[in-house]
C-alpha positions as CSV (number, residue, x, y, z in Angstrom):
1,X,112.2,-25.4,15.4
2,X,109.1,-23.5,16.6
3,X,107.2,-25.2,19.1
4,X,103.8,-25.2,17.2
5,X,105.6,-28.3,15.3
6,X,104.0,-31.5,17.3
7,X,108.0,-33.0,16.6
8,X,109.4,-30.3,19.0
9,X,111.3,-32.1,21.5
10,X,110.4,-31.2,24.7
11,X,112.1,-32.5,27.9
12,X,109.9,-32.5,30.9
13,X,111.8,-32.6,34.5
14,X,109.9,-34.3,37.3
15,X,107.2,-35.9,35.0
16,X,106.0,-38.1,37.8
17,X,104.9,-35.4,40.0
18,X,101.5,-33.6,40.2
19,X,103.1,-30.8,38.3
20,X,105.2,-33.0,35.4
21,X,102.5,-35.3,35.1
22,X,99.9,-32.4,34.3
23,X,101.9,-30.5,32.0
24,X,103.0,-33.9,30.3
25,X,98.8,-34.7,29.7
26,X,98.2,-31.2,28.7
27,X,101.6,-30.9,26.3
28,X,100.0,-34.0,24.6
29,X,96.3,-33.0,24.6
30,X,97.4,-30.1,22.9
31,X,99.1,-33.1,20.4
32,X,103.0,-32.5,21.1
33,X,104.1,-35.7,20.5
34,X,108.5,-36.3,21.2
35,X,108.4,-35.8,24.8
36,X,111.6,-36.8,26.8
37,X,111.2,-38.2,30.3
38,X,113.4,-39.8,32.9
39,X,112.8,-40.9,36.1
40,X,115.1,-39.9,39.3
41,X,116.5,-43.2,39.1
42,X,117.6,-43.0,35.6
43,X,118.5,-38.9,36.1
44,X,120.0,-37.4,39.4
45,X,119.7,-33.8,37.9
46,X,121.4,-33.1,41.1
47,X,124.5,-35.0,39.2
48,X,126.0,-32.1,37.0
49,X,127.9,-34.1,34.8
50,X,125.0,-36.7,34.0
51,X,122.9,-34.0,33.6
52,X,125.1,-32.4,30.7
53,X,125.7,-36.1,29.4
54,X,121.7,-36.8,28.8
55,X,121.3,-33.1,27.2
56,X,123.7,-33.7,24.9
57,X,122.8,-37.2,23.6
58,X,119.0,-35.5,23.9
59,X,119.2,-32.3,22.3
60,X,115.9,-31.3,23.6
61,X,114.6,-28.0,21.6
62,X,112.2,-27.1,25.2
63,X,113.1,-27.2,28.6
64,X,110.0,-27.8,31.3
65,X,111.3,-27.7,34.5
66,X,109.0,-29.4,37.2
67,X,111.3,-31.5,38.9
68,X,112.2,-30.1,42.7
69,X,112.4,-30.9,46.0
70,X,108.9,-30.0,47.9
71,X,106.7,-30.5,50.9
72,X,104.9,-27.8,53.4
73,X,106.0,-26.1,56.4
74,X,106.8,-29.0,58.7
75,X,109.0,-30.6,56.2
76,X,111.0,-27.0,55.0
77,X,111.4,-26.8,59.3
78,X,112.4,-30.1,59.4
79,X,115.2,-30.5,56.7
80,X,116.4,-27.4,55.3
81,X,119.7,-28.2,54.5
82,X,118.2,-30.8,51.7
83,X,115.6,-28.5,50.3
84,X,118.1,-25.8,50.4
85,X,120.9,-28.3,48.9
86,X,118.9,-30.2,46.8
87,X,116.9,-27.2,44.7
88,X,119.9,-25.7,44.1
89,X,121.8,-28.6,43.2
90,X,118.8,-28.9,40.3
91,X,118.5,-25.9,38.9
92,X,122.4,-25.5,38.3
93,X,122.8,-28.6,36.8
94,X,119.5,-28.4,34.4
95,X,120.1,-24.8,33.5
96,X,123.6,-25.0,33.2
97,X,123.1,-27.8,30.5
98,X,120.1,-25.9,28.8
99,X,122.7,-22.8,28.4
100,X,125.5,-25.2,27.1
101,X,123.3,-27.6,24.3
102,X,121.6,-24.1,23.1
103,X,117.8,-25.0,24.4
104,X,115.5,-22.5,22.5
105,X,113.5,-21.9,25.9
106,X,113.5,-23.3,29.2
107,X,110.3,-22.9,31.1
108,X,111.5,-22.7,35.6
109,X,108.7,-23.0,37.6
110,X,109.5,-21.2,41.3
111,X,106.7,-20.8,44.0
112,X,105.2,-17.7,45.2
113,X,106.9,-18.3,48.7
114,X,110.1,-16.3,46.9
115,X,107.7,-13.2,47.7
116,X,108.4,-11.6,51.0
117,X,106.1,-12.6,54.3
118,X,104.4,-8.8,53.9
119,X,104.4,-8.4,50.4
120,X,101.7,-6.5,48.9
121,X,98.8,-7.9,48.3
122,X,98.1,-9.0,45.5
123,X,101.7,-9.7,45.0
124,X,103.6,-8.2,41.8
125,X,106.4,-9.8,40.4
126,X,108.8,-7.0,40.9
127,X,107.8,-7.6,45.0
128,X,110.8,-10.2,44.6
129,X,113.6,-9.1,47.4
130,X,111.9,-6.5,49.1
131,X,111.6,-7.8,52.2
132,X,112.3,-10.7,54.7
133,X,110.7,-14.1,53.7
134,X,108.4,-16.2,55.8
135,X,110.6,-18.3,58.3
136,X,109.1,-21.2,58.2
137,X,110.1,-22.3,54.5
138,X,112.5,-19.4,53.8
139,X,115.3,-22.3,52.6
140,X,112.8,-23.6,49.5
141,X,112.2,-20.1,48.6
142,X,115.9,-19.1,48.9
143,X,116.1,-22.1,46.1
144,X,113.7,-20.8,43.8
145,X,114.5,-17.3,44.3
146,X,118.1,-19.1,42.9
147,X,116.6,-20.5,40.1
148,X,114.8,-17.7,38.9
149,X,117.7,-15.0,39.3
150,X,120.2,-18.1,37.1
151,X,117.9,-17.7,34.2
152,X,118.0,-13.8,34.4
153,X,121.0,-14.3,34.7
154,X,121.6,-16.6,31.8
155,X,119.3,-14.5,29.6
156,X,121.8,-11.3,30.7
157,X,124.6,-12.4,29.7
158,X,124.0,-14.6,26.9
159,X,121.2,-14.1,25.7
160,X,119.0,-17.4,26.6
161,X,115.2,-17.8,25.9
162,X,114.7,-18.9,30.0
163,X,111.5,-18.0,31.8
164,X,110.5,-18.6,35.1
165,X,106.6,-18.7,35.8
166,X,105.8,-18.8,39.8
167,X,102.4,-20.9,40.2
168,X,100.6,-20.3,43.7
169,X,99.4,-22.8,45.7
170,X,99.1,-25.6,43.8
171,X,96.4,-28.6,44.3
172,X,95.5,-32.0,41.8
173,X,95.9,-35.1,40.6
174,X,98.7,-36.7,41.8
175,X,99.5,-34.7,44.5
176,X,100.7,-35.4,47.9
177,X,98.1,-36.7,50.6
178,X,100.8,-37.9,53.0
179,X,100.5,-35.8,56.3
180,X,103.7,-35.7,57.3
181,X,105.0,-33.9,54.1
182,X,101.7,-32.3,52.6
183,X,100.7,-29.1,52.0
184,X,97.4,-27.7,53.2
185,X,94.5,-28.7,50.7
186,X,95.7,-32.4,50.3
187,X,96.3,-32.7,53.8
188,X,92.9,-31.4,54.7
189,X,91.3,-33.6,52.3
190,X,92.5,-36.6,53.5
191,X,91.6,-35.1,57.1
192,X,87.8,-34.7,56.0
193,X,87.7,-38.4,54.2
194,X,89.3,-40.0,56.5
195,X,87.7,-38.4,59.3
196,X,83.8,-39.1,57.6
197,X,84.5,-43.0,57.6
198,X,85.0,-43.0,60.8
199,X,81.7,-41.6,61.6
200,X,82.5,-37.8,61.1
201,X,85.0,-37.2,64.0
202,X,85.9,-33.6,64.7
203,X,89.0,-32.3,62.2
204,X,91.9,-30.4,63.5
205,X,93.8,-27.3,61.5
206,X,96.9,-26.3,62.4
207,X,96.4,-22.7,63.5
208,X,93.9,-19.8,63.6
209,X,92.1,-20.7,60.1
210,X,92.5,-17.2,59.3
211,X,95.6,-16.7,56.6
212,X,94.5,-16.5,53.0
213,X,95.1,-18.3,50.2
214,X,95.1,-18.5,46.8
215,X,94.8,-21.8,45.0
216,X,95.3,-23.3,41.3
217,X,94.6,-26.4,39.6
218,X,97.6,-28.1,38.6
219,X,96.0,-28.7,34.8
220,X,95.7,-25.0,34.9
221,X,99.1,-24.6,35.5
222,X,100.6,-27.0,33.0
223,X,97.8,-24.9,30.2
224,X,99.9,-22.1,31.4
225,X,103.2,-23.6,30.4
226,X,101.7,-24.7,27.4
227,X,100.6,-21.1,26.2
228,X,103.9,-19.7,27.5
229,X,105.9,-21.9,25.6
230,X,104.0,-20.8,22.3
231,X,104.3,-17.3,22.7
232,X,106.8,-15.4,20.7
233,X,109.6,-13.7,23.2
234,X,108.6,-10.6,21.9
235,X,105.4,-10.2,23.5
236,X,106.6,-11.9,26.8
237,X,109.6,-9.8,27.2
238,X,107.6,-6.7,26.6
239,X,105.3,-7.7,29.8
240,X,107.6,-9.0,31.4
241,X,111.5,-8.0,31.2
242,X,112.3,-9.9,33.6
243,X,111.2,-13.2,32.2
244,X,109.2,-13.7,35.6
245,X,104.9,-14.6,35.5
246,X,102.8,-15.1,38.5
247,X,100.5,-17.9,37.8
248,X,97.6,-18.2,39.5
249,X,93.7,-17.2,39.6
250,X,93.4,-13.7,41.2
251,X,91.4,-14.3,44.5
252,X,91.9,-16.3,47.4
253,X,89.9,-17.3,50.8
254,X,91.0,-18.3,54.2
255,X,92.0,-21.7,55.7
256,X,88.7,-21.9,57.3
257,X,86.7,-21.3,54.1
258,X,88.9,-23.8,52.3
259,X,88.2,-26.3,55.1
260,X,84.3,-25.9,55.1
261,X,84.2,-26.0,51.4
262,X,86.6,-29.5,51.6
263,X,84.4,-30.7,54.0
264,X,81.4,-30.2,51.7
265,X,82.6,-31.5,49.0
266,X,83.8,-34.8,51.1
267,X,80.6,-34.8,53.3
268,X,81.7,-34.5,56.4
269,X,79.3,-33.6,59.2
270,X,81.4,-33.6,62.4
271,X,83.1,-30.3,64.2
272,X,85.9,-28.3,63.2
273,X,88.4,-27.6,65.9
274,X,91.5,-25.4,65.7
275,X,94.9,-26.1,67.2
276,X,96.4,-22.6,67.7
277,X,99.9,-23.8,68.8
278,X,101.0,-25.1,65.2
279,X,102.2,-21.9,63.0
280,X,100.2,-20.1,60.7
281,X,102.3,-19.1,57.9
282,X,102.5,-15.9,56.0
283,X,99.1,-14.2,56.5
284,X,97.9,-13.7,52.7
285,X,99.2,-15.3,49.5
286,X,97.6,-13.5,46.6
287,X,99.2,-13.1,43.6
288,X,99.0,-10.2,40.8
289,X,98.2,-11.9,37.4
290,X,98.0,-8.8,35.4
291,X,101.2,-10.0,33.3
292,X,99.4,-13.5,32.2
293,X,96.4,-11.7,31.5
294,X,97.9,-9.2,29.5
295,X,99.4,-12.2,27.5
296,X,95.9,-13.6,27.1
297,X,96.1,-16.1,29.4
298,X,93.4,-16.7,32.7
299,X,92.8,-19.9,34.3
300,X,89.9,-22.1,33.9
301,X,89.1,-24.2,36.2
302,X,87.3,-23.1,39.5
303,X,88.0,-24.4,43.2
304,X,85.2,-26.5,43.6
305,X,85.6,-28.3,40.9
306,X,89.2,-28.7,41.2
307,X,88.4,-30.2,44.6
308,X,85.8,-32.4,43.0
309,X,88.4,-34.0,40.5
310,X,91.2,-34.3,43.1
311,X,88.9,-35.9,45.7
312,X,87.5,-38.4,43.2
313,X,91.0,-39.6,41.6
314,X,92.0,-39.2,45.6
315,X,89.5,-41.7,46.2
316,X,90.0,-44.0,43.0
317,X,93.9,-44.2,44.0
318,X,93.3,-44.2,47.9
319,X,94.8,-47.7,48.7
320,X,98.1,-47.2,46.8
321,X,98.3,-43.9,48.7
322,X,98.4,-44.0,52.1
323,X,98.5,-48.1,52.4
């Protein structure tokens, strides 16, 4: 079955994050129509064997996996042994049961943390393993650096249709706003709201405000696994051998740029202060989307108004957030 049938089955992992959830509009938008979706509770895909059970009563034609184990650099410091555990534990049991029940292609989707702290900028795909990886969430990236090298693995030796396509920092509906467990532009904009109703007190980042970053709309994203999905092997396999594709939108700006434009957006009118004893992270996160391009493929929607859309559904869904 080719996927430009709407009866393709398509199974989509971790549909109720800000990843699943946007691939699982867009897959429908673009009128796909036998989507398979279980919750944690009903799946553990860290469970091997119930895994391998619900593939094989499934038989899902496509494989999207967005289900993993995330959160920013306090929590990578602060449990590494479950991110570490936990991604791994996924991937095996997902693309283990993909190889087994003959899944025409399984879409991974990694991080661009994988790349090395000093990777060239913008960072190419074959940067992978070239040097040492940021400390401060080295054990996520050793996961998806995992998960990636199993389906080039996989595709090796026998042959399997599995892609991994690394996103960069990713931003949207659903995402996380808790602090604790956030990454940057969520946790910034619940900063800035929270911070204007109560009379625009000063905002705090974490750090110099200088590293840059590179961010995408997570509806861009899953229109990226949509047009993967649909493009013969062929033509992926001859830009990229690998089966590896940086997603993202080909410029970046620095923490302090993000937070004044946040703060715009939001309204804020108070001070921005810096606390330069909390880590800064890798320097510069831009990644090289030459291989997408090639493809035909170039995302569409622009920071501003991606931070438009995620503050207003931020707002709309604000009580059931944070409580």
């Amino acid at each position: 079955m080719h996927l430009a049938d709407p009866e393709a089955k398509i199974y989509v992992a971790g549909h109720r994050g800000m990843v699943g959830s946007a691939v699982v509009r867009r897959l429908k938008a673009a009128g796909y129509t036998n989507l398979v979706m279980r919750t944690s509770s009903e799946l553990d895909l860290r469970d091997g064997r119930a895994t391998q059970a619900f593939f094989e009563t499934e038989q899902p034609d496509f494989v999207v996996m967005a289900a993993a184990k995330v959160g920013g650099i306090l929590a990578n410091d602060q449990y590494p042994a479950d991110f570490l555990y936990d991604n791994v534990a996924i991937e095996q049991s997902v693309l283990h049961a993909a190889h087994a029940t003959g899944v025409q292609r399984t879409i991974f989707l990694g991080s661009t943390c994988i790349y090395p702290k000093h990777a060239p900028q913008p960072m190419p795909e074959d940067s992978l393993l070239t040097g040492p990886l940021e400390p401060t969430n080295q054990w996520y990236a050793i996961a998806k650096i995992t998960g990636h090298k199993l389906c080039e693995a996989f595709h090796r030796q026998h042959g399997d249709d599995m892609l991994t396509l690394m996103p960069t920092n990713l931003y949207g509906i659903n995402d996380n706003f808790d602090l604790e467990t956030s990454h940057v532009l969520p946790a910034l904009l619940r900063k800035f709201h929270e911070a204007h109703q109560q009379g625009d007190a000063p905002v705090t980042l974490w750090g110099s405000g200088t590293p840059k970053r590179e961010f995408l709309y997570a509806d861009d994203l899953a229109d990226a696994v949509r047009f993967v999905l649909e493009q013969p092997a062929s033509e992926i396999r001859d830009v990229a051998p690998d089966g590896m594709l940086n997603v993202g939108v080909g410029e970046d700006l620095s923490i302090n740029e993000l937070a004044t434009l946040i703060q715009d957006v939001v309204g804020h009118e108070g001070a921005i202060t810096h606390d330069r004893s909390k880590p800064d992270g890798t320097p510069r996160k831009l990644v090289d989307v030459s291989r997408m391009n090639a493809l035909g493929w170039t995302a569409q929607t622009g920071l501003r108004e991606g931070i438009q859309q995620t503050y207003d559904w931020y707002r709309a869904h604000e009580g059931e957030l944070v409580g």
